[in-house]
C-alpha positions as CSV (number, residue, x, y, z in Angstrom):
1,X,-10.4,-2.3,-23.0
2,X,-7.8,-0.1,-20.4
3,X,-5.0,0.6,-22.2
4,X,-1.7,-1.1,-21.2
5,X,0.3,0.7,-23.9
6,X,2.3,2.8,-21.9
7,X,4.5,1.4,-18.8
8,X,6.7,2.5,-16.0
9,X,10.4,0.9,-16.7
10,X,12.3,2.2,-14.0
11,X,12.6,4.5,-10.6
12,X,15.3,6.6,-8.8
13,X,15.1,8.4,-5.6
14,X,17.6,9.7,-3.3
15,X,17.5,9.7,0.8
16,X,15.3,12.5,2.1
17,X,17.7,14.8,3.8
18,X,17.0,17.3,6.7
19,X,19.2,20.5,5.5
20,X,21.5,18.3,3.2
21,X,22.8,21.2,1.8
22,X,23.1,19.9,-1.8
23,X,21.7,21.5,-4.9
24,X,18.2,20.3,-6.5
25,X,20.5,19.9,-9.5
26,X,23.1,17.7,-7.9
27,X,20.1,15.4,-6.6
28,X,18.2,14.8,-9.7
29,X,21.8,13.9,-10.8
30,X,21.5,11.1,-8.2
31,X,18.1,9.8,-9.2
32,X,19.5,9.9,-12.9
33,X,21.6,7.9,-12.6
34,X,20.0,5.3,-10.1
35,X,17.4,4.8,-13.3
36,X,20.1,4.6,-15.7
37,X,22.0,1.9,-13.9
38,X,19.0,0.4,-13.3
39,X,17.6,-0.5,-16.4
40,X,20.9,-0.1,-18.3
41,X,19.6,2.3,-21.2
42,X,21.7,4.8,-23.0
43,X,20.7,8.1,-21.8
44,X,20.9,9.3,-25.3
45,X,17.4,7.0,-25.7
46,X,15.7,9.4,-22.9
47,X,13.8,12.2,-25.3
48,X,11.7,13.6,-23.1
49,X,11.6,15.1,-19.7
50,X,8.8,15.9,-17.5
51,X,9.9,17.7,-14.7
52,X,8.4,19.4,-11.3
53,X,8.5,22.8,-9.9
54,X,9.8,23.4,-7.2
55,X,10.0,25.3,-3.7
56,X,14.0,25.7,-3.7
57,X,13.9,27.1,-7.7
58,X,10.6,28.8,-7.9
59,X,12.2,32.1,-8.8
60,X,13.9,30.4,-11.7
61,X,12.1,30.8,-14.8
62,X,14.4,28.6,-17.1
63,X,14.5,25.7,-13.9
64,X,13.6,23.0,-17.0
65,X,16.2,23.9,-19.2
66,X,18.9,24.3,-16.7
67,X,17.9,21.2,-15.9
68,X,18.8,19.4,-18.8
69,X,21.6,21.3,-19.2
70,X,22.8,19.8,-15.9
71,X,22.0,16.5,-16.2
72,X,23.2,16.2,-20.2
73,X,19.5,16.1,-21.5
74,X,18.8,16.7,-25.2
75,X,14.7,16.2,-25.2
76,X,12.4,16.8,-28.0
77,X,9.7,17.4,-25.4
78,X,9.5,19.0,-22.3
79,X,6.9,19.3,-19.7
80,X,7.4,21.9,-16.8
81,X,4.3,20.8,-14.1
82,X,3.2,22.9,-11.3
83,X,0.5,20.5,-9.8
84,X,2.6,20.8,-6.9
85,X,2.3,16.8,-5.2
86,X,0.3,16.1,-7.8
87,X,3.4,16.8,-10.9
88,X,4.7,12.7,-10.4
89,X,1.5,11.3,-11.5
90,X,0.2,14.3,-13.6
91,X,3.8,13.8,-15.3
92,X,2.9,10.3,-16.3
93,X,-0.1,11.1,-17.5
94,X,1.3,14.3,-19.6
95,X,4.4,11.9,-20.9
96,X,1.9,9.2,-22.0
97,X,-0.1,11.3,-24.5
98,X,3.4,12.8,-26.0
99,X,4.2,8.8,-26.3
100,X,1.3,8.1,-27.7
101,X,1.7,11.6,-30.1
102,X,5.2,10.7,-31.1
103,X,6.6,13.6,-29.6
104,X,8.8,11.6,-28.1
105,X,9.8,7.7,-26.9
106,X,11.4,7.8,-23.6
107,X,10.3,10.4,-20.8
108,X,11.9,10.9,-17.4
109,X,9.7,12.0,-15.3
110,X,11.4,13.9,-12.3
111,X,11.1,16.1,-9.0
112,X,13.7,17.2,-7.4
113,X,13.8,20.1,-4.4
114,X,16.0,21.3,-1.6
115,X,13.3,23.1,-0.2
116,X,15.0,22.8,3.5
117,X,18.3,24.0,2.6
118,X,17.2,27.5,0.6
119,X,14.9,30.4,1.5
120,X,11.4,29.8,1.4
121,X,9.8,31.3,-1.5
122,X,6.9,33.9,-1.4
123,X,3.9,32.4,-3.1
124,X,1.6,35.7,-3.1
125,X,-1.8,35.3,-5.2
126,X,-4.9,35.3,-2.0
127,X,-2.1,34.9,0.9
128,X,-0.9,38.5,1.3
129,X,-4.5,39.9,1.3
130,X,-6.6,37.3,3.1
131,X,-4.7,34.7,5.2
132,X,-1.2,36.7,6.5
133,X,-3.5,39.2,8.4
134,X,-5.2,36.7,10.0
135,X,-2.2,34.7,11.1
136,X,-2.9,31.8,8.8
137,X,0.5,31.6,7.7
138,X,0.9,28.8,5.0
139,X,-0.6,25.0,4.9
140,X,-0.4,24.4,8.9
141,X,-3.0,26.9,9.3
142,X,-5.0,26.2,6.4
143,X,-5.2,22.7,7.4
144,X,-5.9,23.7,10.9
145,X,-9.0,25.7,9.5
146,X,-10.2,22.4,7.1
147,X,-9.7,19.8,10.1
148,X,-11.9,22.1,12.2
149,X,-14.6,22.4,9.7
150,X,-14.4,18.3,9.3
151,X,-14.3,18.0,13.5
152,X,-17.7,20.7,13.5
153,X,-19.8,18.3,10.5
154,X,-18.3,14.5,11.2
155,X,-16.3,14.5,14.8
156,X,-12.7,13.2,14.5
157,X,-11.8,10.5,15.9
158,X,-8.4,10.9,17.3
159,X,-7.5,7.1,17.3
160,X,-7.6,6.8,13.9
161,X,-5.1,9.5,13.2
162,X,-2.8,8.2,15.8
163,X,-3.2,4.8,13.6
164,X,-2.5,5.9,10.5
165,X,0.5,7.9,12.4
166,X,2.3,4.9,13.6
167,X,1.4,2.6,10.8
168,X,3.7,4.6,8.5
169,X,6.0,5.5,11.3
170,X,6.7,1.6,10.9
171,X,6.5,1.8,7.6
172,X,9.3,3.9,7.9
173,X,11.8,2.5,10.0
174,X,12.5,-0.2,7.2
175,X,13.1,2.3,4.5
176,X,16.6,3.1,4.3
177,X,15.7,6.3,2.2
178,X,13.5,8.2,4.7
179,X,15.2,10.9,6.8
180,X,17.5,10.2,9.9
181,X,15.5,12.9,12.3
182,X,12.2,10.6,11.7
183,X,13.8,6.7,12.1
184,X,12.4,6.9,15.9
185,X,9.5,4.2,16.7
186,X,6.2,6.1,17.6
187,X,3.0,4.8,19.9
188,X,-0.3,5.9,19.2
189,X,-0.2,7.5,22.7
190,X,3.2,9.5,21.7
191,X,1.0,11.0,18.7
192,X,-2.1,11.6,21.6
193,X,0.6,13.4,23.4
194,X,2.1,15.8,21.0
195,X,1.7,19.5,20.9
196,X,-0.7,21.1,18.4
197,X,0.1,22.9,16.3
198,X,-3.0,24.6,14.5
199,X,-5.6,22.6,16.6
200,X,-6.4,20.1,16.3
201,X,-3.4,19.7,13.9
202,X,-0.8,18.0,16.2
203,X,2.9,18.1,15.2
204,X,2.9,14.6,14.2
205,X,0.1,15.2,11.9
206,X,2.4,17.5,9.6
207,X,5.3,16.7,7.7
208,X,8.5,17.8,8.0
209,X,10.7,19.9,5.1
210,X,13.4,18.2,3.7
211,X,15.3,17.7,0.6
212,X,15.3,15.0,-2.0
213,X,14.4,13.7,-5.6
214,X,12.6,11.2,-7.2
215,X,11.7,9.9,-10.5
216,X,10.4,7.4,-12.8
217,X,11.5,6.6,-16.8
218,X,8.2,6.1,-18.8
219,X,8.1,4.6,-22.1
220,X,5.9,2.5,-24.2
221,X,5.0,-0.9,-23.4
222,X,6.5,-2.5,-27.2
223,X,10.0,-0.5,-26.5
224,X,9.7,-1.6,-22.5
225,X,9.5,-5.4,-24.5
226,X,11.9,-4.5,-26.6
227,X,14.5,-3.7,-23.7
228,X,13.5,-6.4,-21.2
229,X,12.3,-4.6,-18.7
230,X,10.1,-4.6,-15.9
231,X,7.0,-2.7,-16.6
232,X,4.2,-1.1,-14.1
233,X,1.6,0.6,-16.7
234,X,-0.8,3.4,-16.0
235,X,-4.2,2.0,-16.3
236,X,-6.6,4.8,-15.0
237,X,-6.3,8.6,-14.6
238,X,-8.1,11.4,-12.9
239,X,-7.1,15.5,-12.2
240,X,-9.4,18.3,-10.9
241,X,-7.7,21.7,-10.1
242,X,-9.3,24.3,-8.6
243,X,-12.5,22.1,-7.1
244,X,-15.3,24.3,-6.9
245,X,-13.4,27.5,-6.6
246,X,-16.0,29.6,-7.8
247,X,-18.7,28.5,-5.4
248,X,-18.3,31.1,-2.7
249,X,-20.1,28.5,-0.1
250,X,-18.2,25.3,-1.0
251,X,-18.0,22.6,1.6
252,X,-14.6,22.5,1.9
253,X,-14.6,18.8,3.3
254,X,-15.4,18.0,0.0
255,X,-11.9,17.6,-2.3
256,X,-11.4,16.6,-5.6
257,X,-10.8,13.6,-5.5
258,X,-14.7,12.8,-5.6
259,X,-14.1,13.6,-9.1
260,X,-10.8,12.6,-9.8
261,X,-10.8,8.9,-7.7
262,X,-14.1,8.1,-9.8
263,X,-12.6,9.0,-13.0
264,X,-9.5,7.0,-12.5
265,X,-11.2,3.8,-11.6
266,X,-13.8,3.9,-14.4
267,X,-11.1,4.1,-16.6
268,X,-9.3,1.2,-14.9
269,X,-12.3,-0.6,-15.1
270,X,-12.5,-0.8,-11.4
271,X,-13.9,0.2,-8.1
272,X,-11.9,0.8,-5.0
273,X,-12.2,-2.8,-3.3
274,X,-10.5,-4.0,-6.2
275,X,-7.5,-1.2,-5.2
276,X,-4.5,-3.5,-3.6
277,X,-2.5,-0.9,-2.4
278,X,-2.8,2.8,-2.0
279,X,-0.4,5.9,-2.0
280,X,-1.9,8.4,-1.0
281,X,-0.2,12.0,-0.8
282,X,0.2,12.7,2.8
283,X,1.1,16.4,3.9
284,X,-1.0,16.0,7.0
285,X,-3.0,12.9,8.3
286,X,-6.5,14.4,7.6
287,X,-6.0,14.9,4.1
288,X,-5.6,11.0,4.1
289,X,-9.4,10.6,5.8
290,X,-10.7,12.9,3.2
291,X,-9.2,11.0,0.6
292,X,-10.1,7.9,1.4
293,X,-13.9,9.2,1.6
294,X,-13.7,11.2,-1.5
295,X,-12.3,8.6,-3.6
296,X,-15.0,6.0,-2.2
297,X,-13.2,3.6,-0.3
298,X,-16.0,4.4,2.4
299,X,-18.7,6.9,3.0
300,X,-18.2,10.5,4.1
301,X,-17.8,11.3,7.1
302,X,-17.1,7.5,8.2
303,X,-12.9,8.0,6.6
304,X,-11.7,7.6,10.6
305,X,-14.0,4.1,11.1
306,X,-12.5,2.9,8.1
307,X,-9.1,3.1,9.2
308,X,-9.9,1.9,12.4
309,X,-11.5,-1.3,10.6
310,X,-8.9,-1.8,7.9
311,X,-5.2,-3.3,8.3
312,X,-2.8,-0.7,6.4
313,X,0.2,-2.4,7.3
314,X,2.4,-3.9,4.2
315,X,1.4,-7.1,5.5
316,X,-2.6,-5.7,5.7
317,X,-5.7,-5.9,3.0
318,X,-4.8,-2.4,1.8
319,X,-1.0,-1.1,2.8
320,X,-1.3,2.3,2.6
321,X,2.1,4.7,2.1
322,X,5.0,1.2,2.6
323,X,7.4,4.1,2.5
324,X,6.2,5.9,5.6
325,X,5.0,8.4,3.0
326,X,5.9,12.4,3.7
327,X,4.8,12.4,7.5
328,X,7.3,9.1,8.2
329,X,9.7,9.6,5.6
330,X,9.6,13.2,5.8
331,X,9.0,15.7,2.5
332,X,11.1,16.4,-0.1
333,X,9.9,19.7,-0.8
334,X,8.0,19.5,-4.4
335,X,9.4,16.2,-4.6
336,X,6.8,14.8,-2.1
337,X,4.9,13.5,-4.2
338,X,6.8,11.2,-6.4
339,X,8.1,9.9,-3.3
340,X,4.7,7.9,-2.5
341,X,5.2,7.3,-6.5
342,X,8.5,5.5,-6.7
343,X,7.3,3.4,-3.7
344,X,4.4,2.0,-6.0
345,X,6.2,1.3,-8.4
346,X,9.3,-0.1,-6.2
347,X,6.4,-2.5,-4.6
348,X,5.5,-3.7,-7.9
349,X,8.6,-4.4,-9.3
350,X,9.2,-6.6,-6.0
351,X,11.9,-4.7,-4.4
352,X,10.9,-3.7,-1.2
353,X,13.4,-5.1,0.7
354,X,11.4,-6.4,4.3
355,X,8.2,-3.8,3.6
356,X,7.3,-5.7,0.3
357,X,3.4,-6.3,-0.1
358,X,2.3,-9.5,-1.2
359,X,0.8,-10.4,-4.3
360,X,1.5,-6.1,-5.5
361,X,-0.7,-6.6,-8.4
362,X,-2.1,-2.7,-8.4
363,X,-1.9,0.2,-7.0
364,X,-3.2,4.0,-6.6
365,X,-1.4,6.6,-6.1
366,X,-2.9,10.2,-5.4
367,X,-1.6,13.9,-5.5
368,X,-2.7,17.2,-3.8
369,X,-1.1,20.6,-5.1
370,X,-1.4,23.6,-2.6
371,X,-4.4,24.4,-0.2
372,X,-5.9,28.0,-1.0
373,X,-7.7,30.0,1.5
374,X,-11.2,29.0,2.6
375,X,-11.2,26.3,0.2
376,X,-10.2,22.6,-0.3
377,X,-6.7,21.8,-1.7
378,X,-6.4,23.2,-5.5
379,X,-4.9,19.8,-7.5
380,X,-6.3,16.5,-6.8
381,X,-5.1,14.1,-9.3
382,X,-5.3,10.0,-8.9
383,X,-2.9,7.2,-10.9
384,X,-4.1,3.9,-11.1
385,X,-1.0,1.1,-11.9
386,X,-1.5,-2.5,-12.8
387,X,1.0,-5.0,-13.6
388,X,1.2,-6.3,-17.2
């Protein structure tokens, strides 16, 4: 039987800014108390906190603890997660097993990140040697490099990006949260139009940095009963890092998420057709193709005809990123990934305002955590959710 003894009670996020100016501390203040006024616990009952690293507080070794500090935290557990996009899900998944261990009860899991606002941080490792020389100067390039590689062994079919592009554009312009610069309605011939970038990464294939927090309060399912509260629970988990990084001749089309998706829906006891909704992390629009294929939703190398066959909208068969997701809604540093989180979760709770999906009775969310050079990204990690 899946398990259904852990559940999602509550959700916070702030509106993604563009420079906003504010600390990451004085935003996860924000989403703190969002959750608590939500679901009207005692912050003395949270315990445990599981929290992201960030782009804005990379440099700070003690970012967890200052953390709690700030925010008037006391846990008997702590998680510090550097699976980049991938630390909202991965968080869940690391809070449930202290749950389940009795490390703790209650666990807010939280990303916060004013990436836009500070300096950007030097992240060294392979980029120095390898990638700065060559002019591939962070993920615009390296994703430049993988979309070329996918163009040379599939073809890419342009249409399908500019579809995904305006179906979370619309997405976007009914969430109040997304950022201000990006609440403009876009045509799939605006998207044809735009410059490239890193060909054939256009500008609207990217996101745009900005600043923001999210988060979520897990607990168990007998205390979420306890308290009366609405519950979302974790059904089905996958995580890869570092997909086939010692094979010197990987096919770098190929992400983890062929291992992680599978994973996640064996344990949920499903298969992607059963999937209601989908969340997908969404630094640039080709990373969606490749997820889609990875994870199964369609063969490789046929991710483009899939979108062009399948309505994504919130009113479609599977509504894919109701937020407008990073490219619409822009990205939140670190924090991008528990932005397509909270949306899950806000869509099953049934508060989605005009976007709300029908009949919300599941849905995945996925995470990608850096892209190294000549490789795939490093962290692919898939969440599975499922009413009670």
């Amino acid at each position: 039987m899946k398990k259904k003894d852990i559940a999602v009670v509550g959700y916070g996020e702030t509106k993604v800014t563009l420079r906003g100016g504010r600390s990451s501390y004085d935003l996860a203040g924000d989403v703190l108390e969002q959750i608590l006024n939500q679901t009207g616990i005692d912050k003395k009952e949270i315990d445990g906190l599981a929290i992201a690293e960030t782009m804005s507080e990379t440099g700070n070794p003690f970012w967890g603890v200052y953390m709690c500090e700030m925010l008037g935290l006391e846990p008997d557990w702590m998680q510090l997660n550097g699976l980049g996009g991938g630390s909202g899900i991965g968080g869940i998944a690391r809070a449930a097993s202290a749950i389940r261990d009795g490390m703790c009860k209650t666990v807010l899991v939280m990303a916060s990140d004013a990436q836009s606002s500070g300096r950007p941080p030097e992240q060294g490792a392979q980029r120095p040697e390898f990638m700065y020389p060559v002019g591939v100067r962070g993920p615009v390039g390296a994703f430049g490099l993988l979309s070329q590689r996918y163009k040379h062994q599939y073809g890419l079919n342009d249409k399908a990006l500019a579809k995904l592009a305006v179906t979370q554009r619309n997405h976007a312009l009914m969430n109040p949260n997304a950022c201000d610069k990006l609440q403009v309605p876009l045509t799939e011939d605006d998207y044809l139009k735009s410059k490239y970038v890193s060909e054939p990464i256009r500008v609207l294939d990217s996101v745009m940095v900005c600043d923001g927090a999210n988060g979520v309060l897990v607990t168990s399912t007998e205390n979420a009963k306890r308290l009366g509260l609405k519950m979302a629970h974790p059904i089905g988990y996958g995580e890869k890092t570092n997909f086939r990084g010692a094979d010197r001749l990987a096919d770098i089309t190929v992400s983890g998420f062929s291992v992680a998706g599978p994973r996640a829906l064996k344990q949920a006891q499903m298969t992607a057709k059963d999937i209601r909704m989908i969340m997908p992390y969404d630094d640039f629009l080709i990373a969606l193709i490749i997820t889609l294929e990875d994870i199964g939703f369609c063969e490789k190398g046929k991710g483009a005809q899939f979108v062009l066959d399948t309505d994504m909208s919130y009113k479609g068969t599977l509504p894919l990123n109701t937020s407008g997701g990073q490219i619409s809604a822009g990205q939140p540093g670190l924090a991008g990934g528990g932005l397509n989180l909270v949306e899950g979760v806000r869509q099953m709770f049934g508060e989605a305002g005009e976007r709300q999906v029908s009949d919300p009775r599941n849905c995945m969310v996925t995470g990608i955590g850096v892209i190294p050079y000549g490789r795939n990204w490093g962290v692919s990690n898939v969440m599975i959710l499922e009413q009670p």
